[in-house]
Kinemage of the C-alpha trace (Angstrom):
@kinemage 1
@onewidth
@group {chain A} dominant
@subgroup {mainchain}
@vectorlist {calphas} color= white
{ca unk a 1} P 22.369 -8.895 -29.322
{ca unk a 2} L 19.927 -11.726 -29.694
{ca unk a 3} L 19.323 -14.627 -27.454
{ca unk a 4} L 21.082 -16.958 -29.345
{ca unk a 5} L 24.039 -15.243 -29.018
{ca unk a 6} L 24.118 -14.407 -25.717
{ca unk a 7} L 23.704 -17.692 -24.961
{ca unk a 8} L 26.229 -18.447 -26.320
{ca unk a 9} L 28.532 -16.343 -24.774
{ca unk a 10} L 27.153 -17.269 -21.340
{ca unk a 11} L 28.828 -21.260 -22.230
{ca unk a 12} L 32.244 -21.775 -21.323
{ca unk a 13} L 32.675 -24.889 -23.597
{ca unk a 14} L 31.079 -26.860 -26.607
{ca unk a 15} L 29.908 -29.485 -24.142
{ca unk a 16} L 28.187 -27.016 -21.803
{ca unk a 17} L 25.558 -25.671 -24.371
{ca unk a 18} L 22.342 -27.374 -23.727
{ca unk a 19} L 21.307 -28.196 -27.662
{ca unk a 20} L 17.235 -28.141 -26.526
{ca unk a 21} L 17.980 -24.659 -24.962
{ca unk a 22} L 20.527 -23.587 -27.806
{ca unk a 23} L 17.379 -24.945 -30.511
{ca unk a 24} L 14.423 -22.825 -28.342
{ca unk a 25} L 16.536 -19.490 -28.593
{ca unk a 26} L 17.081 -19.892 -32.601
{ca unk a 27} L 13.348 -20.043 -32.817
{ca unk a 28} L 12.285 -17.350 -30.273
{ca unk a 29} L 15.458 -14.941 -31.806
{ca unk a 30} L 13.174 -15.343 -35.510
{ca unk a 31} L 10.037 -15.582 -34.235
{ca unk a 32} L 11.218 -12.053 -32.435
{ca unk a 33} L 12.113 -10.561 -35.772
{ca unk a 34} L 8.808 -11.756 -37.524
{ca unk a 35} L 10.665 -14.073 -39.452
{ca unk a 36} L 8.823 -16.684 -42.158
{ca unk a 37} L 11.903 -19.484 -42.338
{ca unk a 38} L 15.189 -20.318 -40.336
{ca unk a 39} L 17.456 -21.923 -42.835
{ca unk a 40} L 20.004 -23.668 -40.984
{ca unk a 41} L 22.878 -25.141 -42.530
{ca unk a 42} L 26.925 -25.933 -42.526
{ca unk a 43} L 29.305 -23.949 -44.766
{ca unk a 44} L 32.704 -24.316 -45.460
{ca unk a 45} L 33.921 -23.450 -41.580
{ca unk a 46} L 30.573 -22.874 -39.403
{ca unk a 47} L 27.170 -24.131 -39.354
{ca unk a 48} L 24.857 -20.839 -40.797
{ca unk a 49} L 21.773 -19.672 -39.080
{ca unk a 50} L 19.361 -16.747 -41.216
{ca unk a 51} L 16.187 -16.216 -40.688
{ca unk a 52} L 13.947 -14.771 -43.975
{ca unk a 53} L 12.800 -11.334 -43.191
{ca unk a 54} L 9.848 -10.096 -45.252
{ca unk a 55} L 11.250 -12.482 -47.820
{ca unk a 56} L 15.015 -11.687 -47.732
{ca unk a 57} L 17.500 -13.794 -45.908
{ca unk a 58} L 19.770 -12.287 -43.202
{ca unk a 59} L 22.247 -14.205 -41.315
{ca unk a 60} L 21.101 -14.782 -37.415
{ca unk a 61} L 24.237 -16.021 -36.254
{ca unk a 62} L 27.183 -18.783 -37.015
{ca unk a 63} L 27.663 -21.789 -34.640
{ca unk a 64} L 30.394 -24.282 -34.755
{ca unk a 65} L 29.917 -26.980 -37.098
{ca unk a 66} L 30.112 -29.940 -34.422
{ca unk a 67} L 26.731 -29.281 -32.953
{ca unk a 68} L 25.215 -29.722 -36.525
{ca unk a 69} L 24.482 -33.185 -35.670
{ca unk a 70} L 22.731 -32.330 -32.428
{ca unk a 71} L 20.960 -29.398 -33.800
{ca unk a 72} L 19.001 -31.421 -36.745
{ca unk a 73} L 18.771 -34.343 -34.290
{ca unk a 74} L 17.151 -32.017 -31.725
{ca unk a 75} L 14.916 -30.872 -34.753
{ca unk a 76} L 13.802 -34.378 -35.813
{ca unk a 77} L 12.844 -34.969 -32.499
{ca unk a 78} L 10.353 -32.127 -31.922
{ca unk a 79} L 8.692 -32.997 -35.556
{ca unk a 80} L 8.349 -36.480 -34.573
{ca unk a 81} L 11.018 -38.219 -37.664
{ca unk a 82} L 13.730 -40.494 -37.817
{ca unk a 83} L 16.465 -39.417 -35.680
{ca unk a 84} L 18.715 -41.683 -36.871
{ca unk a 85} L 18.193 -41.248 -40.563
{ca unk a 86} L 20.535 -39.091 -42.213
{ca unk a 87} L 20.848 -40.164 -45.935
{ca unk a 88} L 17.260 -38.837 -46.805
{ca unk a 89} L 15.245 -35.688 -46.702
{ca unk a 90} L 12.747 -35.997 -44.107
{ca unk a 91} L 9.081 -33.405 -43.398
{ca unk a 92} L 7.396 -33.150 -40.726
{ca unk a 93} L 5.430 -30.940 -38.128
{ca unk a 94} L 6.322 -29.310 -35.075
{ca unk a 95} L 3.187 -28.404 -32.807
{ca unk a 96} L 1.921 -25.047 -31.270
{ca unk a 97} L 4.347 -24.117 -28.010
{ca unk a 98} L 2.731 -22.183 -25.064
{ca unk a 99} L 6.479 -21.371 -24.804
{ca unk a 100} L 7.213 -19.957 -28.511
{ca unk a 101} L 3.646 -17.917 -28.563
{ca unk a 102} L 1.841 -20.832 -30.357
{ca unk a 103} L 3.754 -21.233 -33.098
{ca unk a 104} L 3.710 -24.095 -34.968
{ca unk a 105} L 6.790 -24.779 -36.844
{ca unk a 106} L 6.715 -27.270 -40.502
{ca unk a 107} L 10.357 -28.784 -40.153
{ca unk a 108} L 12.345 -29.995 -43.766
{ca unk a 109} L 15.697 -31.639 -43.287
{ca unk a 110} L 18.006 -32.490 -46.411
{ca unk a 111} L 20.936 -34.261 -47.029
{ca unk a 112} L 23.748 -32.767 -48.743
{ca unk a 113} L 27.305 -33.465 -48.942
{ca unk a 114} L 28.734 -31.135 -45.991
{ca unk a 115} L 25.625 -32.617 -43.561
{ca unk a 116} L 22.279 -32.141 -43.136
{ca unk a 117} L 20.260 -29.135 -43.885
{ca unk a 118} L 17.447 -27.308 -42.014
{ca unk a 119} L 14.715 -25.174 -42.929
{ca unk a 120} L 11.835 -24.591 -40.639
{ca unk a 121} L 8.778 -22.682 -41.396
{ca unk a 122} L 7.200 -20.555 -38.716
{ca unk a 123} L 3.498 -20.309 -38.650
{ca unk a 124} L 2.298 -17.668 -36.026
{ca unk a 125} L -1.733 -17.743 -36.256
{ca unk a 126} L -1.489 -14.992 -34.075
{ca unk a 127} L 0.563 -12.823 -36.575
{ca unk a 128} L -1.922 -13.660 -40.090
{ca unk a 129} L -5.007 -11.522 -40.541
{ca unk a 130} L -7.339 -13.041 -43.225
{ca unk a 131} L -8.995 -10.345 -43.568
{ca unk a 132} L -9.401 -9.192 -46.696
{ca unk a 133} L -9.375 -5.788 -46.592
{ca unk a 134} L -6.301 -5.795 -44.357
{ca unk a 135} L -4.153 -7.377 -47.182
{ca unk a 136} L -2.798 -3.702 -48.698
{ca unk a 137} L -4.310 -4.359 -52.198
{ca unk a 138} L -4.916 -1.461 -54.344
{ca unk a 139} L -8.459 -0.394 -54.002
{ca unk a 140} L -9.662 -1.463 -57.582
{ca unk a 141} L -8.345 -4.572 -57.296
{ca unk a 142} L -10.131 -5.461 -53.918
{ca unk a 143} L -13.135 -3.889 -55.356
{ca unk a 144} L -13.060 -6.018 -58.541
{ca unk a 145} L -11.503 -9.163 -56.618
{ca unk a 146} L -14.970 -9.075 -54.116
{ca unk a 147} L -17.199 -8.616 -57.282
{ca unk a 148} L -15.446 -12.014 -58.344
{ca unk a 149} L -15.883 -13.618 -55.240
{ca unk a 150} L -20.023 -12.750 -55.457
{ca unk a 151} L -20.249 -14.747 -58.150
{ca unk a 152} L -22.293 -18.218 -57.944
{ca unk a 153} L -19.734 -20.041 -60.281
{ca unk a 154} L -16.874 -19.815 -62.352
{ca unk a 155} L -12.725 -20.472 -61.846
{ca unk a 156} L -10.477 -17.526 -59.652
{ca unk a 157} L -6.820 -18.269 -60.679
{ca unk a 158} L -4.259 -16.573 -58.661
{ca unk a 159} L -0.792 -16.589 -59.972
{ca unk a 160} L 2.655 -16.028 -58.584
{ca unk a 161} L 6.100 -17.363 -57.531
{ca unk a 162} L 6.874 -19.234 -54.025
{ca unk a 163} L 5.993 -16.909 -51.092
{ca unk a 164} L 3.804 -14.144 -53.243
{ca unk a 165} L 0.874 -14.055 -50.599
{ca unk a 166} L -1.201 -16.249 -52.719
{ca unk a 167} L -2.287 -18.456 -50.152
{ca unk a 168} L -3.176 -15.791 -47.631
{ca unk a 169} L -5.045 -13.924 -50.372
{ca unk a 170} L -6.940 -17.116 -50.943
{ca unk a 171} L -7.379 -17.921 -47.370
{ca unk a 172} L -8.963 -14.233 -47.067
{ca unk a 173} L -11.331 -14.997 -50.003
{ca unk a 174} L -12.639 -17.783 -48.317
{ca unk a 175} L -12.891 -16.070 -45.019
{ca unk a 176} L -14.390 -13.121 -46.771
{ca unk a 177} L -17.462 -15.755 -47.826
{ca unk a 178} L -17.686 -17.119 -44.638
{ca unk a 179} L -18.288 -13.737 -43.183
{ca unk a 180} L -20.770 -12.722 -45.948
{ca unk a 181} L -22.712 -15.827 -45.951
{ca unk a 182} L -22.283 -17.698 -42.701
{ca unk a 183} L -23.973 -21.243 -42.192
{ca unk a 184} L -25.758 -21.267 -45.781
{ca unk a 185} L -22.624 -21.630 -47.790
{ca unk a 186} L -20.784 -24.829 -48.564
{ca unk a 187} L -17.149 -24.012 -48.609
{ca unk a 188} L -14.541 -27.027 -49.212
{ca unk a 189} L -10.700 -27.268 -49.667
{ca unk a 190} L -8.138 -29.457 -51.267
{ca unk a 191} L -4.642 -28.290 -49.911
{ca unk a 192} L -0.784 -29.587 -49.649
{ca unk a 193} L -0.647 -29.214 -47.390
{ca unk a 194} L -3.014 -27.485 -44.728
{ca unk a 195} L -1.446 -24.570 -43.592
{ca unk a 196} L -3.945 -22.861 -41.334
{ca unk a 197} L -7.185 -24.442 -39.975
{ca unk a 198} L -10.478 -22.003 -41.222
{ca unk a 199} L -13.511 -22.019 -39.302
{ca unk a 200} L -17.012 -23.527 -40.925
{ca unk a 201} L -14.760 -24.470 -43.783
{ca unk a 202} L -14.225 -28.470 -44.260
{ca unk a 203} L -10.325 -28.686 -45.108
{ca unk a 204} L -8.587 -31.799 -46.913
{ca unk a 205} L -4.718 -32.676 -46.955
{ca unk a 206} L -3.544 -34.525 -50.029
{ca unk a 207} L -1.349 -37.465 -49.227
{ca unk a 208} L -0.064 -39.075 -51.995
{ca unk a 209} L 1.347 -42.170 -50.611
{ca unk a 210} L -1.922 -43.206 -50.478
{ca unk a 211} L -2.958 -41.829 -53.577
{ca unk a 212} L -5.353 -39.364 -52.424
{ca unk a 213} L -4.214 -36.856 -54.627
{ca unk a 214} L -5.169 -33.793 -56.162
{ca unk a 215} L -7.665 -35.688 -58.965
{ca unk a 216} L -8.664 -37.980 -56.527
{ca unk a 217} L -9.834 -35.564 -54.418
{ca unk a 218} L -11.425 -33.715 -56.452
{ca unk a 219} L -13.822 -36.005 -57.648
{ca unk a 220} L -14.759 -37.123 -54.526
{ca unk a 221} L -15.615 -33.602 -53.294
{ca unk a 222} L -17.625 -33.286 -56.144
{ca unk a 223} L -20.729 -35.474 -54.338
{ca unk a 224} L -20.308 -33.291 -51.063
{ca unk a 225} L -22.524 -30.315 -52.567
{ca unk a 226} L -19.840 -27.797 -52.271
{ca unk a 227} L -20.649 -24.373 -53.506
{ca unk a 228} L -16.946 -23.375 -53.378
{ca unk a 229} L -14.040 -25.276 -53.996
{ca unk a 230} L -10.155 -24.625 -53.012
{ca unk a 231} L -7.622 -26.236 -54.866
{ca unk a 232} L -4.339 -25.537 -53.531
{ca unk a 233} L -2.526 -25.603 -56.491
{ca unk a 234} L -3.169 -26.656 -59.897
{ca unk a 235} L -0.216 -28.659 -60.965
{ca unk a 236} L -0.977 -31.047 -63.711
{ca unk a 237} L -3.626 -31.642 -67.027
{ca unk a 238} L -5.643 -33.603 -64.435
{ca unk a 239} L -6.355 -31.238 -62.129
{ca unk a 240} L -6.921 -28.274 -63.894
{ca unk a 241} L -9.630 -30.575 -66.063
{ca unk a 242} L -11.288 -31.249 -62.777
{ca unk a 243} L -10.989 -27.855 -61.844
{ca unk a 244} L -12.320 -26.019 -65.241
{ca unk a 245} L -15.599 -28.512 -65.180
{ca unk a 246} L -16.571 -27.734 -61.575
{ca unk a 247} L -16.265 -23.474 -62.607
{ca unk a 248} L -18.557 -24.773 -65.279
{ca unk a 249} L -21.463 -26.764 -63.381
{ca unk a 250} L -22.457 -23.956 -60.781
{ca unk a 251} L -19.080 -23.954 -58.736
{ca unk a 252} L -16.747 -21.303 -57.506
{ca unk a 253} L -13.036 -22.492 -57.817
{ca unk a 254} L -10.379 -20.635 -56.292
{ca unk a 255} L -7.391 -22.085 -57.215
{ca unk a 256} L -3.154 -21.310 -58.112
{ca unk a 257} L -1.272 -21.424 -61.133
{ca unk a 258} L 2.585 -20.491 -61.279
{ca unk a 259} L 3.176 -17.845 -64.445
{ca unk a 260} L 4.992 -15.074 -64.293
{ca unk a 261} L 1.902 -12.246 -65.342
{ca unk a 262} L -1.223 -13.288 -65.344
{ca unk a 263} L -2.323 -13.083 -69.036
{ca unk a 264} L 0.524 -16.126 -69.213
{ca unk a 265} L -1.959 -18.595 -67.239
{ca unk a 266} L -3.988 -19.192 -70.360
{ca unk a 267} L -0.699 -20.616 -72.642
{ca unk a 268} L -0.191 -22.691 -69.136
{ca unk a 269} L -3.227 -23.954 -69.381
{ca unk a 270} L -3.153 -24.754 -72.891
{ca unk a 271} L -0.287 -26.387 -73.011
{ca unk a 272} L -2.067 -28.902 -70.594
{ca unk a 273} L -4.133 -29.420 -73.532
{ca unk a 274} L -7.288 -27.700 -71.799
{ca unk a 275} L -9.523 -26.241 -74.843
{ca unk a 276} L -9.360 -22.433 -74.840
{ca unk a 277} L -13.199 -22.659 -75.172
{ca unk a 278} L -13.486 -24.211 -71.883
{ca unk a 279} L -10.662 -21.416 -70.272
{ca unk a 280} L -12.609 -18.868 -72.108
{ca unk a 281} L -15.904 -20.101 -70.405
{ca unk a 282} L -14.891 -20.822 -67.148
{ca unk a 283} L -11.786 -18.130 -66.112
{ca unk a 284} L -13.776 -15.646 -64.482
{ca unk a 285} L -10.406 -13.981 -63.413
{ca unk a 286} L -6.536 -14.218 -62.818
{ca unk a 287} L -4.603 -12.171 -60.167
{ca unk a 288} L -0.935 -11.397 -60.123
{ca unk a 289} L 0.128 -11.123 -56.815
{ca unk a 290} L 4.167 -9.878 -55.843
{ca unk a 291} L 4.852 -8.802 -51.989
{ca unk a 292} L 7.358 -6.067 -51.743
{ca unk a 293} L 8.988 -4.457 -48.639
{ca unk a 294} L 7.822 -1.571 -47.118
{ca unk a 295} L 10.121 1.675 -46.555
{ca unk a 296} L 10.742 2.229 -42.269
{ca unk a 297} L 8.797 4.511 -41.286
{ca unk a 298} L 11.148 5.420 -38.547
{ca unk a 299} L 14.193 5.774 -40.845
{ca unk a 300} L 12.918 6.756 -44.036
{ca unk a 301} L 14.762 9.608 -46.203
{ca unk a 302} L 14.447 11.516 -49.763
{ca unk a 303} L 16.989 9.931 -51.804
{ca unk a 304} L 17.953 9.625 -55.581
{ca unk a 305} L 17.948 5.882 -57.080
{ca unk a 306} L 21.328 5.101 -59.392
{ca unk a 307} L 21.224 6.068 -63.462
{ca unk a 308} L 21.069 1.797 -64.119
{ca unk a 309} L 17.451 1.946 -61.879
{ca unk a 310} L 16.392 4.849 -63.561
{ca unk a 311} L 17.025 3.733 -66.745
{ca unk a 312} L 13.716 1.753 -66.413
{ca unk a 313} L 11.331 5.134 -65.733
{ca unk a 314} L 9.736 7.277 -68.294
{ca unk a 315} L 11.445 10.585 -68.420
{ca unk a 316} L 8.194 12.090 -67.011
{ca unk a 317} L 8.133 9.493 -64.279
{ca unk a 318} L 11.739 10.744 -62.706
{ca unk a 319} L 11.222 14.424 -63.364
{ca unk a 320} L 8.030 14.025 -61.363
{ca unk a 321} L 8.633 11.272 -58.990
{ca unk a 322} L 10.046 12.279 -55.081
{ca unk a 323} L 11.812 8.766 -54.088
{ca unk a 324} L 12.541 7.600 -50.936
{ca unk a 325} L 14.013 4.741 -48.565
{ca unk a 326} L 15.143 3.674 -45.122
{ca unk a 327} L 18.517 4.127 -43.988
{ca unk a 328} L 18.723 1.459 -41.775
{ca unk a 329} L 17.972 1.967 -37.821
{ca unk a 330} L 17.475 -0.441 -34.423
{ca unk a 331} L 13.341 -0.784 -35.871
{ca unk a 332} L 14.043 -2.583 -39.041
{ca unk a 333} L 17.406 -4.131 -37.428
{ca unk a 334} L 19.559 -1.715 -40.354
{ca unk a 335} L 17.868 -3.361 -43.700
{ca unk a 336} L 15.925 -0.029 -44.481
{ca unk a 337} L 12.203 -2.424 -44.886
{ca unk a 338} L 10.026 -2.796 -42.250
{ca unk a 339} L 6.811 -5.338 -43.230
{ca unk a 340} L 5.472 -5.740 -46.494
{ca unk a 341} L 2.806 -4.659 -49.004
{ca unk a 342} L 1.137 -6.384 -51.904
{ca unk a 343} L 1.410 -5.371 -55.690
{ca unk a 344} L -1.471 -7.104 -57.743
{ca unk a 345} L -2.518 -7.321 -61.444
{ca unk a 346} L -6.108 -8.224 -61.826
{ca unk a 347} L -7.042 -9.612 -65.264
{ca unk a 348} L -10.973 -9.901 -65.529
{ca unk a 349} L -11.877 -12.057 -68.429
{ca unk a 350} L -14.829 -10.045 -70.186
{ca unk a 351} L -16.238 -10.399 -74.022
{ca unk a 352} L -13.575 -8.798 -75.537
{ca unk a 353} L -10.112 -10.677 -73.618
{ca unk a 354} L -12.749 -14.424 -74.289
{ca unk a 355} L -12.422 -13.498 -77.895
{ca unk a 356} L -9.026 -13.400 -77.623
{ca unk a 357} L -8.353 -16.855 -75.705
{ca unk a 358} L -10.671 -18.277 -78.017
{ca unk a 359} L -7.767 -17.026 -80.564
{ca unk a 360} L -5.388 -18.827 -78.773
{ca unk a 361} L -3.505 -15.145 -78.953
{ca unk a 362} L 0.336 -15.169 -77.717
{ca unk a 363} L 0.603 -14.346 -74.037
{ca unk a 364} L 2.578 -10.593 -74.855
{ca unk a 365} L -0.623 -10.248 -77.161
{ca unk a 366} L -3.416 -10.800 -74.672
{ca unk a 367} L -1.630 -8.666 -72.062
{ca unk a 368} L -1.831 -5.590 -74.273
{ca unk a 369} L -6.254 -6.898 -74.976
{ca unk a 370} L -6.346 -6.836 -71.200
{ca unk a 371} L -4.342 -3.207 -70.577
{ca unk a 372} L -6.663 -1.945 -73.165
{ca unk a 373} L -9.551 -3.165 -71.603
{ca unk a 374} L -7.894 -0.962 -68.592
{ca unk a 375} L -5.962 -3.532 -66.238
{ca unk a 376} L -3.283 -1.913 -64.498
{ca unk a 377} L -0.153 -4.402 -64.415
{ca unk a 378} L 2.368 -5.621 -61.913
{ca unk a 379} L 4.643 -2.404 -62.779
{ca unk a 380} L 2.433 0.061 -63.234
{ca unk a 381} L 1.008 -0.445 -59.579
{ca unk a 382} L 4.514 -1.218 -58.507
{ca unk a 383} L 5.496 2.094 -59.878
{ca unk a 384} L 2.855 3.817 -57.988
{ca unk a 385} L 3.956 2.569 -54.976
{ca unk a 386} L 7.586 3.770 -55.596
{ca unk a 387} L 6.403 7.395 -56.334
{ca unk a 388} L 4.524 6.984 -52.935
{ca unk a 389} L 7.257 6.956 -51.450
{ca unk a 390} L 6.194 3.037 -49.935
{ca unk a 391} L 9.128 1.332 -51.458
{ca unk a 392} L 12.405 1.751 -53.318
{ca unk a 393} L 12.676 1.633 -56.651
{ca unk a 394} L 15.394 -0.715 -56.711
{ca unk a 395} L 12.943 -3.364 -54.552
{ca unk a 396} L 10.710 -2.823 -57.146
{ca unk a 397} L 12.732 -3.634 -59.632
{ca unk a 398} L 14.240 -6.878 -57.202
{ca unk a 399} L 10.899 -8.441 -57.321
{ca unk a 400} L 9.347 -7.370 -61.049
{ca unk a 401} L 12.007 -9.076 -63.206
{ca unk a 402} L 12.531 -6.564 -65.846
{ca unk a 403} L 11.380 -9.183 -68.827
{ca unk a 404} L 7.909 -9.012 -67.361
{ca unk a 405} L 8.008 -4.931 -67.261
């Protein structure tokens, strides 16, 4: 039983719960568990507590729907908003507790029509290695990804949905340069916001109430001398402009796009009405990045994957393949996963895949230039790590939608 609940239990009435107390064991029960998010918010009958575990969401516990009030009031508090505002959503920042391990918690509260909604993201600095070899990518791709990173200029995209270990793997990057070069390298960022604070590394926050935005930004940094640039994310025609010319006047960028495989950044891109030219000049390489979970180790068994999953193997793949998953124990608190691993694609952009942006080629048409030129994609690494035995094939197939198999 967690804390939360046993807290609970110990409260003979509604009015006897302490809401501070009630609030601290919600947070120490996830930040127990590992937990990235707490979502917190009221259902039909109860006010829902789950906490995201290694990307999934799994219900923590139900309280009664009169302390939601209290609860997001308590919240608003400890990120410094307006208590008393309940009509809009609301951001803001909770600071390290001794009392929590350190953690530092980014608060989001939104109205809807049953109340107010919670989500709080947990940021242990204790629990994040940037180290880049610690990140579980297949050896080629860390290989090729550090040959990237040696270069003097040039634009690394990094592409993936919400929660993909992009920014860690950038993060890494950076920290890998730091390491490698110490005090002689100029390393400046542009993020939205700032999620960890890197040493010998001069962050920026965009805020764009005051319309220090991404562009802005940018062009200011230019004058600093930077010899690498971070862009947090490159969202409009504006930004990637900025961020294409500084790949191409002795800069490394490291920057993200959201596509779905990593050959699709270049239609992205063009349909921000970059010239493929320019791409074709300045991409020096695009990784796909997906995080899947890991099998238990303490539970895991040989088992065989349903017909429907199958259906997506080669013949030669299941006749082959020995497949395997967790049962569920007290370790992985019965989901089967315990942590999780990266899968990567890592599209380097040589003579032969510029001709073909110069062609302004169709995105299923470049990704068959770049497997020939002998990237391994999303599901073929993926795939690997099912026969491994380091997932399930039916994760796999969770987080690789099957239109981009």
């Amino acid at each position: 039983m967690n804390q939360t609940a046993t807290y609970l239990q110990s409260s003979e009435t509604l009015e006897s719960i302490e809401i501070g107390t009630l609030v601290h064991h919600i947070v120490a029960d996830a930040i127990k568990a590992e937990a990235s998010d707490i979502h917190i918010e009221p259902w039909g009958t109860s006010l829902c507590v789950r906490i995201r575990l290694n990307g999934v969401l799994s219900e923590l516990i139900h309280l009664p729907l009169d302390l939601m009030e209290k609860i997001a009031g308590r919240f608003k508090v400890m990120a410094n908003l307006v208590t008393y505002q309940t009509g809009l959503p609301q951001e803001g920042h909770a600071p390290a507790d001794p009392d929590l391990g350190g953690v530092e918690l980014r608060i989001s509260v939104f109205p809807t029509v049953r109340g107010e909604k919670i989500v709080v993201r947990i940021f242990d600095p204790g629990n994040r290695s940037f180290d880049v070899h610690s990140l579980g990518f297949e050896e080629a791709t860390l290989t090729t990804l550090l040959q990237l990173l040696s270069r003097p200029s040039g634009l690394i995209l990094l592409t993936g949905p919400t929660g993909s270990g992009k920014t860690t793997a950038i993060y890494a990057s950076l920290y890998h340069l730091v390491q490698k070069h110490g005090s002689t390298i100029s390393i400046a960022t542009v993020e939205d916001p700032v999620e960890f604070n890197l040493p010998m590394i001069s962050q920026a926050q965009v805020k764009p109430s005051q319309n220090f935005t991404y562009p802005v930004a940018l062009r200011s940094l230019m004058r600093q001398d930077p010899q690498v640039i971070m862009v947090g994310e490159i969202r409009d025609a504006e930004t990637a402009a900025i961020a294409v010319q500084a790949g191409l006047t002795g800069h490394l960028v490291i920057s993200t796009i959201h596509s779905g495989i990593a050959a699709g950044v270049f239609a992205r891109l063009i349909n921000m009405e970059i010239e493929p030219f320019l791409l074709a000049s300045s991409i020096a390489g695009v990784l796909g990045l997906r995080l899947v979970r890991m099998n238990c180790p303490h539970c895991t068994q040989p088992y065989q994957p349903e017909s429907s999953s199958l259906a997506a193997l080669p013949p030669e793949v299941i006749e082959t393949a020995q497949f395997s998953r967790g049962t569920g124990c007290s370790e992985c608190l019965q989901t089967g996963y315990a942590g999780r691993i990266t899968v990567t694609e890592l599209m380097v952009v040589n003579e032969v895949v510029r001709d073909a942006i110069l062609k302004k080629m169709p995105t299923r048409t470049l990704q068959e230039v770049v497997i020939a030129q002998g990237m391994q994609t999303l599901w073929q690494n993926g795939l690997h790590r099912v026969i491994q035995g380091q997932t399930t094939l039916e994760e796999m197939l969770r987080v690789l939608a099957i239109d981009q198999l």
